[in-house]
PDB file of N, CA, C and O in Angstrom:
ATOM      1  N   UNK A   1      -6.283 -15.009  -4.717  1.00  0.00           N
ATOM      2  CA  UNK A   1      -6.092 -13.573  -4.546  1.00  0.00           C
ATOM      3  C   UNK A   1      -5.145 -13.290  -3.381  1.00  0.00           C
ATOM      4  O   UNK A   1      -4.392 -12.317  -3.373  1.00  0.00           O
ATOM      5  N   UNK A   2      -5.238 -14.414  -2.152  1.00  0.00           N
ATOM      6  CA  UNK A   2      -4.430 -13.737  -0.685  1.00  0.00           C
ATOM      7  C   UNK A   2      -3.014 -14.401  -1.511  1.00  0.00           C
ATOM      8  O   UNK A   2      -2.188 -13.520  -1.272  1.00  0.00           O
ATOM      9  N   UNK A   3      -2.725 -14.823  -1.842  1.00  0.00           N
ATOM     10  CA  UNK A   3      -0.877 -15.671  -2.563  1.00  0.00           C
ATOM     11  C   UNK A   3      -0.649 -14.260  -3.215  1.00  0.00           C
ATOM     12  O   UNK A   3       0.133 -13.475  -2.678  1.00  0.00           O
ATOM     13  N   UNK A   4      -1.584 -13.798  -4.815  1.00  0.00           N
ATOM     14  CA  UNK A   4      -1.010 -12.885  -5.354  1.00  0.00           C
ATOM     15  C   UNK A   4      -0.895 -11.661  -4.578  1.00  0.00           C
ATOM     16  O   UNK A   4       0.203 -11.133  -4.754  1.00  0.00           O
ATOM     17  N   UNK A   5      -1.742 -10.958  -3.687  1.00  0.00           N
ATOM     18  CA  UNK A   5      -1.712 -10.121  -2.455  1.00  0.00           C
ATOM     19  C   UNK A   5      -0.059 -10.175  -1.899  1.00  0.00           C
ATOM     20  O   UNK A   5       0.809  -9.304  -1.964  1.00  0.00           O
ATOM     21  N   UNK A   6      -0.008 -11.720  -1.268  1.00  0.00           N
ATOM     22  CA  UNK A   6       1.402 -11.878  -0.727  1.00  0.00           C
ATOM     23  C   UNK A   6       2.864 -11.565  -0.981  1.00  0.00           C
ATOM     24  O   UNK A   6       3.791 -10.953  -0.449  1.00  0.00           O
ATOM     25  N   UNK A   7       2.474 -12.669  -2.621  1.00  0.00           N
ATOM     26  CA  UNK A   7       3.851 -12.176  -3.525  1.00  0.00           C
ATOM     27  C   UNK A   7       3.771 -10.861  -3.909  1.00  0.00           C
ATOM     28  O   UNK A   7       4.767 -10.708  -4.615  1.00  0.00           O
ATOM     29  N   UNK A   8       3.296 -10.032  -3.871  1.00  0.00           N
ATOM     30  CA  UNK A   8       2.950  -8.462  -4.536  1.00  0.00           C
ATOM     31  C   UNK A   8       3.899  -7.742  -3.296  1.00  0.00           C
ATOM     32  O   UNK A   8       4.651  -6.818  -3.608  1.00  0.00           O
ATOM     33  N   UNK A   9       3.845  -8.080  -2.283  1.00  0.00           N
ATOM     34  CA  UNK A   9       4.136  -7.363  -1.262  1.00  0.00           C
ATOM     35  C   UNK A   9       5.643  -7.579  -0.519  1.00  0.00           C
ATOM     36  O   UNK A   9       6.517  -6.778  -0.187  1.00  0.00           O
ATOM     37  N   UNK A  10       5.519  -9.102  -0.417  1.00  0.00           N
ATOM     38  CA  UNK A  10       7.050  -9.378  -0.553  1.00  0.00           C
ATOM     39  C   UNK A  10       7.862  -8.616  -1.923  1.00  0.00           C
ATOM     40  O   UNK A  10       8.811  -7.840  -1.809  1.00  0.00           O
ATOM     41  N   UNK A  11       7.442  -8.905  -2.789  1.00  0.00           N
ATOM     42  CA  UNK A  11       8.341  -8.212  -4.103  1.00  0.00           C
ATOM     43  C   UNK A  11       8.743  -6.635  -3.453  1.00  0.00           C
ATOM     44  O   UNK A  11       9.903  -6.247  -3.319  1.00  0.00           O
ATOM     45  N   UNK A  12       7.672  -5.935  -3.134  1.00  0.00           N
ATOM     46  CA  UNK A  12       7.762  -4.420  -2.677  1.00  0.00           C
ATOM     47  C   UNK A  12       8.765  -4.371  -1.330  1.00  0.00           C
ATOM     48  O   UNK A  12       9.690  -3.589  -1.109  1.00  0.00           O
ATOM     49  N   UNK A  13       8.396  -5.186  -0.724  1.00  0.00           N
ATOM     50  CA  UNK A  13       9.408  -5.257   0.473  1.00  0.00           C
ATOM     51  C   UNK A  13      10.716  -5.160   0.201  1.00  0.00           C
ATOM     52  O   UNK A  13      11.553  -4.351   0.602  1.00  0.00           O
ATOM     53  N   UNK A  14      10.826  -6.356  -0.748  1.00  0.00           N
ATOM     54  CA  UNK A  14      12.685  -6.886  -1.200  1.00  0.00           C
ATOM     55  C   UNK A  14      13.070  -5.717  -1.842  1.00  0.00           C
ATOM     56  O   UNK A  14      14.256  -5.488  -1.607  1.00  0.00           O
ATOM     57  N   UNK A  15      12.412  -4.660  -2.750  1.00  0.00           N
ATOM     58  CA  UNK A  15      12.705  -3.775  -3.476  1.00  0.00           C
ATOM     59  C   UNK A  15      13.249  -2.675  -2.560  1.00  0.00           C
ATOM     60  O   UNK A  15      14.303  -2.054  -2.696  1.00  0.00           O
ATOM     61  N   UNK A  16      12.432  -2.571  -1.715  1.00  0.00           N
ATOM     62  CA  UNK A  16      12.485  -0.852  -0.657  1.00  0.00           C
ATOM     63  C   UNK A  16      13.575  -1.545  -0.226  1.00  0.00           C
ATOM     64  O   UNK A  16      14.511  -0.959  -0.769  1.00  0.00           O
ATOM     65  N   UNK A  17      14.135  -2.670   0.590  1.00  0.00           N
ATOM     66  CA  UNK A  17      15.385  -3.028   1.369  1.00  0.00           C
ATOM     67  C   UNK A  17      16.468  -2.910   0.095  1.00  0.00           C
ATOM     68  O   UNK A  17      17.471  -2.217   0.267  1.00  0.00           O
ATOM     69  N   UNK A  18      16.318  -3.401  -0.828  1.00  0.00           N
ATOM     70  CA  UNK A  18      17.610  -3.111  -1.599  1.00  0.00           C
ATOM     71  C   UNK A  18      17.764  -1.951  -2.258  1.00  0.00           C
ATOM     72  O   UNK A  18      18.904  -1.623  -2.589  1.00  0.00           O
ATOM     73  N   UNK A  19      16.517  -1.014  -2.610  1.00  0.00           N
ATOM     74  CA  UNK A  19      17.151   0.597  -3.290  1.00  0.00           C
ATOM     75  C   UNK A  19      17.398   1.036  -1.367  1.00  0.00           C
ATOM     76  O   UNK A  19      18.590   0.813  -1.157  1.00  0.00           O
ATOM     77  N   UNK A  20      16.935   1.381  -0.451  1.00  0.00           N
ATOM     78  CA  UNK A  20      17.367   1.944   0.247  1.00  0.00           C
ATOM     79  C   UNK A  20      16.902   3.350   0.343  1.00  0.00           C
ATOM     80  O   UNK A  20      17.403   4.220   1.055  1.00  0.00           O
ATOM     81  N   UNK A  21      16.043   3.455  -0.332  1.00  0.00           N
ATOM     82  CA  UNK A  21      15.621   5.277  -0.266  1.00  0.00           C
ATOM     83  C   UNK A  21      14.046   4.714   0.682  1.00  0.00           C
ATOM     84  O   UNK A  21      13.412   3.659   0.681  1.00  0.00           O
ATOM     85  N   UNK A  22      13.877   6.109   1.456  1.00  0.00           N
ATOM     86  CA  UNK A  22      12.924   6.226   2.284  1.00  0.00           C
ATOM     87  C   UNK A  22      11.460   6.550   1.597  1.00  0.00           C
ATOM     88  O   UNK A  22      10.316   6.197   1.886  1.00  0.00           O
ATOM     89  N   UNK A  23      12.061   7.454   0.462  1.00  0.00           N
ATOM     90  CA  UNK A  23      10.910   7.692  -0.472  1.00  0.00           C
ATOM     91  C   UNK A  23       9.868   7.061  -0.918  1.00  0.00           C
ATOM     92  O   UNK A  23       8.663   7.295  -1.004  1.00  0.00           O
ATOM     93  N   UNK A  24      10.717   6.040  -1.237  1.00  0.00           N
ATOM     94  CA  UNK A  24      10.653   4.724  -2.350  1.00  0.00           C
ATOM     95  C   UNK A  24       9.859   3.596  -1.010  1.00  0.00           C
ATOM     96  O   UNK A  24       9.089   2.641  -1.098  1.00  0.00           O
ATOM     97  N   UNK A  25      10.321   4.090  -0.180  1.00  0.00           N
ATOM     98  CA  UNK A  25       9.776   2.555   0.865  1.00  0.00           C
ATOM     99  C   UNK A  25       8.976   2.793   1.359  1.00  0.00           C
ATOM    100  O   UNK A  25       8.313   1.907   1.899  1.00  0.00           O
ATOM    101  N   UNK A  26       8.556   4.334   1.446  1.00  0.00           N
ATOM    102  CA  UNK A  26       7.011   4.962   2.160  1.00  0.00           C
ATOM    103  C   UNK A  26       6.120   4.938   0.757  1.00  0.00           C
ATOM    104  O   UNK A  26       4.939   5.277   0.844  1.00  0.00           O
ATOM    105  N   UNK A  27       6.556   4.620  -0.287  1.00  0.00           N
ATOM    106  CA  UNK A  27       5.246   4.756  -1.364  1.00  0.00           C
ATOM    107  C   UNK A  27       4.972   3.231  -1.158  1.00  0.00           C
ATOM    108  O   UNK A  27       4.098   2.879  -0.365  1.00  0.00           O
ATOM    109  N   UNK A  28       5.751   2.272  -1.902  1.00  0.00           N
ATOM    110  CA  UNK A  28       5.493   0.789  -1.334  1.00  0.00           C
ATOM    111  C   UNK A  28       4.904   0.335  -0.043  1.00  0.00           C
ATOM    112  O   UNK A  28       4.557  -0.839   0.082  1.00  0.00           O
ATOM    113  N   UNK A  29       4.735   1.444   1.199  1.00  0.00           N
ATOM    114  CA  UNK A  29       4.201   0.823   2.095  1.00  0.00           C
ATOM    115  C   UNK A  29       2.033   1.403   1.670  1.00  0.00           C
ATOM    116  O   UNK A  29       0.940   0.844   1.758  1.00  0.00           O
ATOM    117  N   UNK A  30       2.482   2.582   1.297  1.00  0.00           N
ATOM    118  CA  UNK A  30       1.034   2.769   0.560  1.00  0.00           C
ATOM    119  C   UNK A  30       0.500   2.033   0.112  1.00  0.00           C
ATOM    120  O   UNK A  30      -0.649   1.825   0.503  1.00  0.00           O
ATOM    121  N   UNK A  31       1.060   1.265  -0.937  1.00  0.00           N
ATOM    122  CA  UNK A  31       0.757   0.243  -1.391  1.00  0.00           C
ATOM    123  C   UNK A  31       0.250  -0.854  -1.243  1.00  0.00           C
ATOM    124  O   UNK A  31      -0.729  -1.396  -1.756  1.00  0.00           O
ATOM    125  N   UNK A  32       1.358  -1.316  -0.116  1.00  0.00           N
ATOM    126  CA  UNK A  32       1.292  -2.897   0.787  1.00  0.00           C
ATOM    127  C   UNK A  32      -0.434  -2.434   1.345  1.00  0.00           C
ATOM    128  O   UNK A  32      -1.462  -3.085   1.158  1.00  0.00           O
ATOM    129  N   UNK A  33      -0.292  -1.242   1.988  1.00  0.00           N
ATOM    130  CA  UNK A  33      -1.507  -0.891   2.778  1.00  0.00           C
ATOM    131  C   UNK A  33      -3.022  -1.336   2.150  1.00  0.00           C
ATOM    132  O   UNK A  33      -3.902  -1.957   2.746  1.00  0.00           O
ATOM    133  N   UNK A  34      -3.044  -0.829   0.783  1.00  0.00           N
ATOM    134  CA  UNK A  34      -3.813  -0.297  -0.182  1.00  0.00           C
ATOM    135  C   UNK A  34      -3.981  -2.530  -0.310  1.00  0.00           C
ATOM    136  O   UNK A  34      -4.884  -3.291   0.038  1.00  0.00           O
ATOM    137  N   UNK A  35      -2.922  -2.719  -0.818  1.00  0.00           N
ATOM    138  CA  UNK A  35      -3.229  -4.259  -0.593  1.00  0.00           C
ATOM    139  C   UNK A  35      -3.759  -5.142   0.226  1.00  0.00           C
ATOM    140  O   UNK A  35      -4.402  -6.134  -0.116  1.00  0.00           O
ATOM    141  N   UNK A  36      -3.439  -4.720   1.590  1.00  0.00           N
ATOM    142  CA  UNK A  36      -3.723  -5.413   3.070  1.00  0.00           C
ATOM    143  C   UNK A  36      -5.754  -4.999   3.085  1.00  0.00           C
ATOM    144  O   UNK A  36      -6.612  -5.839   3.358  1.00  0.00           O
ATOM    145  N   UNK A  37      -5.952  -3.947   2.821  1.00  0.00           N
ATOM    146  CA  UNK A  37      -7.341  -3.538   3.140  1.00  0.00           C
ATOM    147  C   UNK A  37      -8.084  -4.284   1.689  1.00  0.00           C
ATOM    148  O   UNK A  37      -9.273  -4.601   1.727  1.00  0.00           O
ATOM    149  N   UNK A  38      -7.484  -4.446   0.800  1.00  0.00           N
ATOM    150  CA  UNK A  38      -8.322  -5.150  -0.453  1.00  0.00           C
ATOM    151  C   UNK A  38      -8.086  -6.432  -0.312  1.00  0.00           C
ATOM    152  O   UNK A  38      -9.111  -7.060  -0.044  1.00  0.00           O
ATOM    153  N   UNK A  39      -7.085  -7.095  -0.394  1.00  0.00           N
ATOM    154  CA  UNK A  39      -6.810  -8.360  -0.179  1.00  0.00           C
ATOM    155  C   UNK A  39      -7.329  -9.233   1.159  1.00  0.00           C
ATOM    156  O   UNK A  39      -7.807 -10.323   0.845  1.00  0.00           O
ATOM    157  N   UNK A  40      -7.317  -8.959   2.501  1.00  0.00           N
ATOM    158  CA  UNK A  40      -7.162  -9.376   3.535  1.00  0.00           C
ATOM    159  C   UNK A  40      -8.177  -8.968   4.676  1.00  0.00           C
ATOM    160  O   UNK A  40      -8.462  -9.595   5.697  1.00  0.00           O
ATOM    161  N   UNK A  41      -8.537  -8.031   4.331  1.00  0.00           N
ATOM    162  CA  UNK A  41      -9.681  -6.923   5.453  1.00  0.00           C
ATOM    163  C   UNK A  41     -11.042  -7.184   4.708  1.00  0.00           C
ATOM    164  O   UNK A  41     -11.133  -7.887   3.702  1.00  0.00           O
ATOM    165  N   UNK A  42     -11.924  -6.637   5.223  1.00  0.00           N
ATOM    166  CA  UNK A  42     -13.547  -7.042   4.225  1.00  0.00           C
ATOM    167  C   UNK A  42     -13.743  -6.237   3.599  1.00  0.00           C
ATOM    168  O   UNK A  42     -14.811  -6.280   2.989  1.00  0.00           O
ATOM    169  N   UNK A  43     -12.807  -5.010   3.380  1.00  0.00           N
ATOM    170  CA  UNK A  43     -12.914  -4.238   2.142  1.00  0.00           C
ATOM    171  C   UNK A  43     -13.280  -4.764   0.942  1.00  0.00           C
ATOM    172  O   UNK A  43     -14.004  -3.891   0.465  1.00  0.00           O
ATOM    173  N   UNK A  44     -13.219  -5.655   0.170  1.00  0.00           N
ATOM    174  CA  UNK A  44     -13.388  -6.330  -0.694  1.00  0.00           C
ATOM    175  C   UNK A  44     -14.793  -6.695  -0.984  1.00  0.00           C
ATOM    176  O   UNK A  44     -15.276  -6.649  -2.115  1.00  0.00           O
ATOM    177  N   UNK A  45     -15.547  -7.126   0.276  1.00  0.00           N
ATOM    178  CA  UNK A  45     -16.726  -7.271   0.380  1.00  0.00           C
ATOM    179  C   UNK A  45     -17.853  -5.838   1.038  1.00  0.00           C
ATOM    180  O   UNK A  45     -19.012  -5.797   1.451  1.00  0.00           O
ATOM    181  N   UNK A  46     -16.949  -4.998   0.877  1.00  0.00           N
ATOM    182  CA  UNK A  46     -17.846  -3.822   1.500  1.00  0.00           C
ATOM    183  C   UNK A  46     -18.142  -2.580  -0.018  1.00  0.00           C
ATOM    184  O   UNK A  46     -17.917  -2.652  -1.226  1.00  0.00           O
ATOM    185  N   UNK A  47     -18.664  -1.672   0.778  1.00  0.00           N
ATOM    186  CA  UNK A  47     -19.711  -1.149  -0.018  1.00  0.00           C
ATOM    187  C   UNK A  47     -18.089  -0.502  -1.141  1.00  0.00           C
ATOM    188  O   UNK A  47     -16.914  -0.596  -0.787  1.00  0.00           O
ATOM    189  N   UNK A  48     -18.522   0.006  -2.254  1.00  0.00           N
ATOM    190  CA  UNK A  48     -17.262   0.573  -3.037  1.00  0.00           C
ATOM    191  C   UNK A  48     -17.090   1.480  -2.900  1.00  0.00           C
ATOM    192  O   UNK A  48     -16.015   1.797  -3.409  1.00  0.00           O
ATOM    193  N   UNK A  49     -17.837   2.666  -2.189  1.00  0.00           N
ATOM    194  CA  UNK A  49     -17.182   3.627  -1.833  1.00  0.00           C
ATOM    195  C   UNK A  49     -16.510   3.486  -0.587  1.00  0.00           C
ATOM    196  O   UNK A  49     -15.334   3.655  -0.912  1.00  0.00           O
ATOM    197  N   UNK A  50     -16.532   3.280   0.642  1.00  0.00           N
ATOM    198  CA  UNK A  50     -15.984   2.649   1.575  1.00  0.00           C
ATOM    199  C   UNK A  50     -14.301   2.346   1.232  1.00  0.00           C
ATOM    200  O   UNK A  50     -13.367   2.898   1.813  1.00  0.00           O
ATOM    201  N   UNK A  51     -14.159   1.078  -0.128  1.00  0.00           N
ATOM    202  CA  UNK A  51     -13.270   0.501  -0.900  1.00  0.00           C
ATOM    203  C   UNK A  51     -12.401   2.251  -1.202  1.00  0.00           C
ATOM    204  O   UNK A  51     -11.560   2.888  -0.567  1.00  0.00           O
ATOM    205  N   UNK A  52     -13.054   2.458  -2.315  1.00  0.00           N
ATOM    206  CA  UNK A  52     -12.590   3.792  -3.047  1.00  0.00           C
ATOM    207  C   UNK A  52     -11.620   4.333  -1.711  1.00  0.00           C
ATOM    208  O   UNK A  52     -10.416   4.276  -1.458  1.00  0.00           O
ATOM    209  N   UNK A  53     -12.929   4.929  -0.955  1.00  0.00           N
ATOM    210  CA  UNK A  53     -12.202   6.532   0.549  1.00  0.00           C
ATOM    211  C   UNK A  53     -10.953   5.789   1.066  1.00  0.00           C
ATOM    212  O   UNK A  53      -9.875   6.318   1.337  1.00  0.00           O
ATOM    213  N   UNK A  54     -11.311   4.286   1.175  1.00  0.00           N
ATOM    214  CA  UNK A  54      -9.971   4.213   2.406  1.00  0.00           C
ATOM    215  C   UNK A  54      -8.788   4.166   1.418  1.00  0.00           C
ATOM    216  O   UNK A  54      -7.740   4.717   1.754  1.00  0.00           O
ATOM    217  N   UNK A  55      -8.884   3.511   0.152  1.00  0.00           N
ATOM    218  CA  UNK A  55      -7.592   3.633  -0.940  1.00  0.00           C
ATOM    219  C   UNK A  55      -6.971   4.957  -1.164  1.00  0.00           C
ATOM    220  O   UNK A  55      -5.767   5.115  -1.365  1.00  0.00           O
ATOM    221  N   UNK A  56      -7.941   5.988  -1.115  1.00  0.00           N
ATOM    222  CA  UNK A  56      -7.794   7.274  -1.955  1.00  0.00           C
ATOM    223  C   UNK A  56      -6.976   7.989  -0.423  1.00  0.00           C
ATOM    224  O   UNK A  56      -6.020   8.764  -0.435  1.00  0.00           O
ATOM    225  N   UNK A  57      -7.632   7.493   0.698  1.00  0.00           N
ATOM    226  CA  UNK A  57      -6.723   8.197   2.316  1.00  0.00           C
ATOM    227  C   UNK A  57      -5.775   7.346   2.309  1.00  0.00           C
ATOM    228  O   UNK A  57      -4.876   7.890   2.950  1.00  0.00           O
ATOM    229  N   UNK A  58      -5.192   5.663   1.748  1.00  0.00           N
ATOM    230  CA  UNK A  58      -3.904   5.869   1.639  1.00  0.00           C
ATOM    231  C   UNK A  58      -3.000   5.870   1.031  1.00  0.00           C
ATOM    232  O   UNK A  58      -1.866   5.512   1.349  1.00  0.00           O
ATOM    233  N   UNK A  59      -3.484   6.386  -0.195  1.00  0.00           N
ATOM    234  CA  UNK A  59      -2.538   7.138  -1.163  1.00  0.00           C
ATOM    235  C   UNK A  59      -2.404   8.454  -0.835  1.00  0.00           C
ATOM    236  O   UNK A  59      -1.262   8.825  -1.103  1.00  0.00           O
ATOM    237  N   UNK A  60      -3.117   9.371  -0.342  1.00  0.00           N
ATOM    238  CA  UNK A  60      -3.022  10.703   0.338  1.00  0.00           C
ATOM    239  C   UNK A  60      -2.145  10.514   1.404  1.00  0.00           C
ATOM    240  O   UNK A  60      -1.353  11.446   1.543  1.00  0.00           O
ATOM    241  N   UNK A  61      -2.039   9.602   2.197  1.00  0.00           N
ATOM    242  CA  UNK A  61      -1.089   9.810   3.674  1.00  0.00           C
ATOM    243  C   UNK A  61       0.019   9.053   3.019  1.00  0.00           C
ATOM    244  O   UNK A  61       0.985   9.437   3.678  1.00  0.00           O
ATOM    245  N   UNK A  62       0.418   8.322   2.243  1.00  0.00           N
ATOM    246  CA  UNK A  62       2.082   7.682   1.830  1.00  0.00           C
ATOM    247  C   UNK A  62       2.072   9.115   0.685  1.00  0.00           C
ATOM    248  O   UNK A  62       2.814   9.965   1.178  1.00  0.00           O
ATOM    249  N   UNK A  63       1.754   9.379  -0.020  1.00  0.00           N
ATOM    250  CA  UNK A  63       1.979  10.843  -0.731  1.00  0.00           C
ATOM    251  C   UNK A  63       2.872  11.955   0.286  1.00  0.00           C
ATOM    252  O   UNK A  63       4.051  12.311   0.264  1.00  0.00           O
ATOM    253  N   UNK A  64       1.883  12.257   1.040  1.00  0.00           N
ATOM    254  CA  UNK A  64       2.526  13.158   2.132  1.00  0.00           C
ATOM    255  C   UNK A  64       3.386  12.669   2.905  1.00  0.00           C
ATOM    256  O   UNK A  64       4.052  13.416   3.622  1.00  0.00           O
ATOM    257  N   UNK A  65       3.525  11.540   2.919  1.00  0.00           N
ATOM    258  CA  UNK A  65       4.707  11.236   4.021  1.00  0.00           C
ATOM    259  C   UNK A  65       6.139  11.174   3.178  1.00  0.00           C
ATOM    260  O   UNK A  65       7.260  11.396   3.637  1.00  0.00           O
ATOM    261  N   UNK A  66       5.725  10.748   1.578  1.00  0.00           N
ATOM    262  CA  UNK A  66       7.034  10.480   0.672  1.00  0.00           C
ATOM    263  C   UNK A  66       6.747  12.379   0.510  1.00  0.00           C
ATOM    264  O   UNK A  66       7.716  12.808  -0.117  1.00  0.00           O
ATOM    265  N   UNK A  67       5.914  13.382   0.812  1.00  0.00           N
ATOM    266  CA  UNK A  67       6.543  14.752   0.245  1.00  0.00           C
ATOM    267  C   UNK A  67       7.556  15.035   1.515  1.00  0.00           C
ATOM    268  O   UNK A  67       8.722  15.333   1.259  1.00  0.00           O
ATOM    269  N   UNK A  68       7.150  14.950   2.774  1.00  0.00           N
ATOM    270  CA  UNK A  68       7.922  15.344   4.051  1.00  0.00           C
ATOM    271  C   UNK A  68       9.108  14.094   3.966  1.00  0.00           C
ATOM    272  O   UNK A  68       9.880  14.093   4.925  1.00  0.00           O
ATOM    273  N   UNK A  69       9.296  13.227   3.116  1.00  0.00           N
ATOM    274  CA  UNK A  69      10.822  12.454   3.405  1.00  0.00           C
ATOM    275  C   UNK A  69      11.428  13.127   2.290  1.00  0.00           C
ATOM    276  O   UNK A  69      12.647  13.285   2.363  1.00  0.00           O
ATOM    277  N   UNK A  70      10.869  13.527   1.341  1.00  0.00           N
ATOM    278  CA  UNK A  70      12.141  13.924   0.195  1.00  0.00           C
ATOM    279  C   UNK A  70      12.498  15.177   0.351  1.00  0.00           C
ATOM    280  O   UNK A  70      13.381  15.660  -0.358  1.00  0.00           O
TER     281      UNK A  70
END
């Protein structure tokens, strides 16, 4: 799971550096985020709502940050 976590994120990385839009690189960092707390943090092993709130706050804060960049 931490390799596919890895490659998932590198891929998102290489992507945001070569389109170049800010948009695009603040949703992918949502993402990476959303990955780092499932993959790597004990989210995984914690209760599922816990899992759920912190996913759902950071898709809400890369949302708003890609509405205030575009």
């Amino acid at each position: 799971m931490r390799l596919a976590t890895f490659v998932c994120m590198a891929v998102l990385a290489i992507i945001s550096v070569t389109e170049g839009h800010l948009a695009l690189a603040l949703g992918f960092a949502g993402v990476k985020a959303v990955l780092v707390g499932l993959g790597y943090m004990e989210l995984r092993s914690a209760a599922r709502v816990h899992m759920v709130s912190f996913s759902l706050a950071m898709f809400a804060l890369a949302g708003g940050l890609v509405l205030v960049a575009s």
